[in-house]
N, C-alpha and C positions, 0 to 999 in steps of 0.2 A: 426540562425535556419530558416527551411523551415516549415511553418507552412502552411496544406492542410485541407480540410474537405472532407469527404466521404462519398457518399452514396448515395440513391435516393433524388431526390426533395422534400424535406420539412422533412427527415429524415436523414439528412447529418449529421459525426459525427467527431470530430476533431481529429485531427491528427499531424505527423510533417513526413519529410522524412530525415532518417538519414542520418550518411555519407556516409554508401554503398549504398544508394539509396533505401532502401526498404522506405514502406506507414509503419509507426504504428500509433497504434489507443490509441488516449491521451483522450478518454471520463474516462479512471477514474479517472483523473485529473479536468478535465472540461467539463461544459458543451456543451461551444461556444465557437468558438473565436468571441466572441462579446464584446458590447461598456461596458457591466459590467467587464467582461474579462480584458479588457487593462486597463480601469478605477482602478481596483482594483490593479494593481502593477500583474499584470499575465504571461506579460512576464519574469520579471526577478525570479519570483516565480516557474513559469515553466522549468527555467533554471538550478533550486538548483534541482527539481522535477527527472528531465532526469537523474542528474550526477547517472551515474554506475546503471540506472536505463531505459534507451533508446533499449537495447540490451534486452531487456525480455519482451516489450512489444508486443501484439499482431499485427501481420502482416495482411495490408490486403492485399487483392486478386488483382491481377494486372487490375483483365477485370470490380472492381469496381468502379463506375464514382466518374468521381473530382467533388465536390460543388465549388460553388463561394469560394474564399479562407478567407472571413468574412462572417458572416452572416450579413444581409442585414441590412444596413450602417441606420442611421437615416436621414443622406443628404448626397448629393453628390453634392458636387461643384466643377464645371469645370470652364478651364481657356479657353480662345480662342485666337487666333493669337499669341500661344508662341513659333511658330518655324519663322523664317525668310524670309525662303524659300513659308511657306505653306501661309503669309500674301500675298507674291508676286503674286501667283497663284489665288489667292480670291480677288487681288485686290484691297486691302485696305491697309491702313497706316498702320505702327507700334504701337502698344497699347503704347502710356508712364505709364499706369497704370494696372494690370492686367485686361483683359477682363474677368466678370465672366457672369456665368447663373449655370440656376441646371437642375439636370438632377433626373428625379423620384426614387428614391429608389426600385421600383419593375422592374426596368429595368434589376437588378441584377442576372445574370445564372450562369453557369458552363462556364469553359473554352471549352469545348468540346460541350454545347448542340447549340441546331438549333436556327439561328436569322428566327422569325418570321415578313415575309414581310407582313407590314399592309394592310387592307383593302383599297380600293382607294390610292396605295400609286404606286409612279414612278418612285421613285429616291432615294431608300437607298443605303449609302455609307459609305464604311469603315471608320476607323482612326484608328490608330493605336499609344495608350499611355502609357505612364508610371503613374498609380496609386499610391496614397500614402495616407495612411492610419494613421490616428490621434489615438497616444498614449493614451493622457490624455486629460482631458478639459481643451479646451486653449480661453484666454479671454486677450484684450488688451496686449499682450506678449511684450516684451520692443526691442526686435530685432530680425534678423534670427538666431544671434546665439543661441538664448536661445530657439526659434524654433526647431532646430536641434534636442532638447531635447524631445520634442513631438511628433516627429514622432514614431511610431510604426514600419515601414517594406516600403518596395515596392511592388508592384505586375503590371504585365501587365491589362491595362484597355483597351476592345476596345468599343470605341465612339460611335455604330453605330446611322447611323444621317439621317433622312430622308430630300430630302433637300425640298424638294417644301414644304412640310408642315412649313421647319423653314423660308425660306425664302418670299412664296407666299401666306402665312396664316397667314397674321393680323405681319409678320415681327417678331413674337415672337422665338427666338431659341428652349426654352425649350418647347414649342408644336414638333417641329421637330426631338428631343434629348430624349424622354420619352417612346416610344413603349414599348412593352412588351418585354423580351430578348436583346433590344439591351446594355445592359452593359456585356457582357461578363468579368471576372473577373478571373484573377488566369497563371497557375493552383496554385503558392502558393505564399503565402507571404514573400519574403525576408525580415528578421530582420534589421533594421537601422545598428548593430554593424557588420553586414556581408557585406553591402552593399555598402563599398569603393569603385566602380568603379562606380558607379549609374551615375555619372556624365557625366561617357565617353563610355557609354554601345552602342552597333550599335544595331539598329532596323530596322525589315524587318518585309513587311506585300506582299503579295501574292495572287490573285483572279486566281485560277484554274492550279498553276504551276508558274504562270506568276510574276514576281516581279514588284507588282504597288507604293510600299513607300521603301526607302532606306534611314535611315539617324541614326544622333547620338542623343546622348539626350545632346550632349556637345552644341548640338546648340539653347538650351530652352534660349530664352532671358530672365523671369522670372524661378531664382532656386527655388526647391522645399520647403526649408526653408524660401526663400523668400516670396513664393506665401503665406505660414502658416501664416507667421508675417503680412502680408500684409491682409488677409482676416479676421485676430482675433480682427484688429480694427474696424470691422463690424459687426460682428455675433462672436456669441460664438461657437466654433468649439468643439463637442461634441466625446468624445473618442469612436474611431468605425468607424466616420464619414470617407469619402473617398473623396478626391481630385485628380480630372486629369487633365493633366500639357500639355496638347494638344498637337498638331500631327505634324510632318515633312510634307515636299510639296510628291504630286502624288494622293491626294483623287479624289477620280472620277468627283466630282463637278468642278477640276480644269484643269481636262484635255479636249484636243483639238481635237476630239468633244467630249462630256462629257460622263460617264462611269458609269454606276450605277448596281448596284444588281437585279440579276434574280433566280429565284425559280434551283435550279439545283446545282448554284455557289458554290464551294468551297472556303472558305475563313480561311488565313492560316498567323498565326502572332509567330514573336522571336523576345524577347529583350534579349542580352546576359545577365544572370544570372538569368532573369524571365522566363527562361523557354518557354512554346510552346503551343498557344493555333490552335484549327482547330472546322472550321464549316460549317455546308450546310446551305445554304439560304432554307423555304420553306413555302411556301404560309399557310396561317391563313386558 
């Protein structure tokens, strides 16, 4: 299943896009797709919900806007240096362990609304991830396989990262990872049971036409399952929650001379089967 939300900001209403691709509207099914939602057995309840019942629900309107594809997560923990290529570029070793930090929960928008360039800020920069989004509550989990089990879905997540705040301001990431808008999310959530190529999916990310990131997600040195099992011996991972599994090399921070975000910019992301998010950069 694709599972989407609809609507204006803070009136967003859930959804799924069928096989013909139309938007129907799953509020009289549910609320949200939130952390009670998947907690309570929702996807597979909504799965019995749909049969012979997809095809009558109401259609939305093409011109109305995608929400984030969860409502907004209770944490977000991201991983850092999980491509290869992007540690090369940043100059740093190889994580042996997952790098994590968090990113604010209000960071979360629509795939389509505007990244809002902060205040005194000089150096916002893309990234471009694969999101994965927690089933169930998961707590000391015994492996990745049994991980596997807890995922919910995929969705494209973009990082946006300011950098001088993460790197020139007290060295803390999560000051530089938290603005307002920068977690762009969606536009929907591919289900785990649909999600077989996740592994070998190409991602491209784009600043005004222009292709700045080009890679696979075959190249993540920590898997997604991985990352879950690995993080549940720390924190208890609460269903809703959203993990991002970090970015391939080309972010502006790591190019030659460096490349950052301007009020104007369009910014334009595809991970094959998550679909396509686009946005204008524009001053607070």
């Amino acid at each position: 299943m694709k599972l989407v939300r609809l609507g204006e900001p803070g009136n967003e209403r859930p959804g799924i896009i069928d096989e013909q691709g139309a938007r129907r509207d799953c509020s009289e099914f549910a609320r949200d797709w939130d952390g009670k939602f998947f907690q309570d057995d929702g996807l597979r309840r909504l799965g019995v919900w749909l049969k012979g019942r997809s095809a009558s629900l109401p259609v939305v309107a093409a011109d109305v806007r995608y929400g984030s594809c969860i409502a907004r997560p209770g944490k977000i923990v991201c991983i850092g240096l999980n491509y290869r290529d992007h540690a090369a570029e940043a100059d740093m070793d190889l994580p042996k362990e997952p790098l994590i930090f968090l990113k604010a929960p209000n960071t979360v928008v629509g795939p389509c609304d505007d990244i809002l360039l902060p205040r005194g800020s000089s150096q916002v920069d893309w990234e471009i991830e694969v999101g994965v989004v927690v089933g169930r509550n998961a707590r000391y989990l015994s492996s990745s396989e049994e991980a596997e089990l807890y995922i919910a879905g995929y969705c494209i997540s973009h990082d946006v990262s300011e950098r001088d705040f993460q790197f020139n301001r007290g060295g803390q990431w999560t000051k530089g990872k938290s603005c307002d808008s920068f977690n762009p999310l969606g536009p929907w959530l591919l289900t785990a049971d649909e999600a077989k190529d996740i592994l070998r999916s190409p991602m491209t990310l784009k600043v005004n036409g222009v292709v700045k990131q080009a890679g696979s997600t075959s190249a993540m040195i920590f898997k997604p399952a991985e990352i879950l099992h690995y993080l549940s011996q720390f924190m208890t991972l609460e269903a809703g929650d959203l993990i991002t599994t970090g970015t391939p090399a080309g972010v502006g921070f790591g190019r030659k001379p460096r490349e950052f975000l301007k009020a104007g910019d369009i910014v334009s992301l595809s991970i094959q089967g998550l679909g396509i998010q686009c946005q204008k950069c524009c001053n607070v």
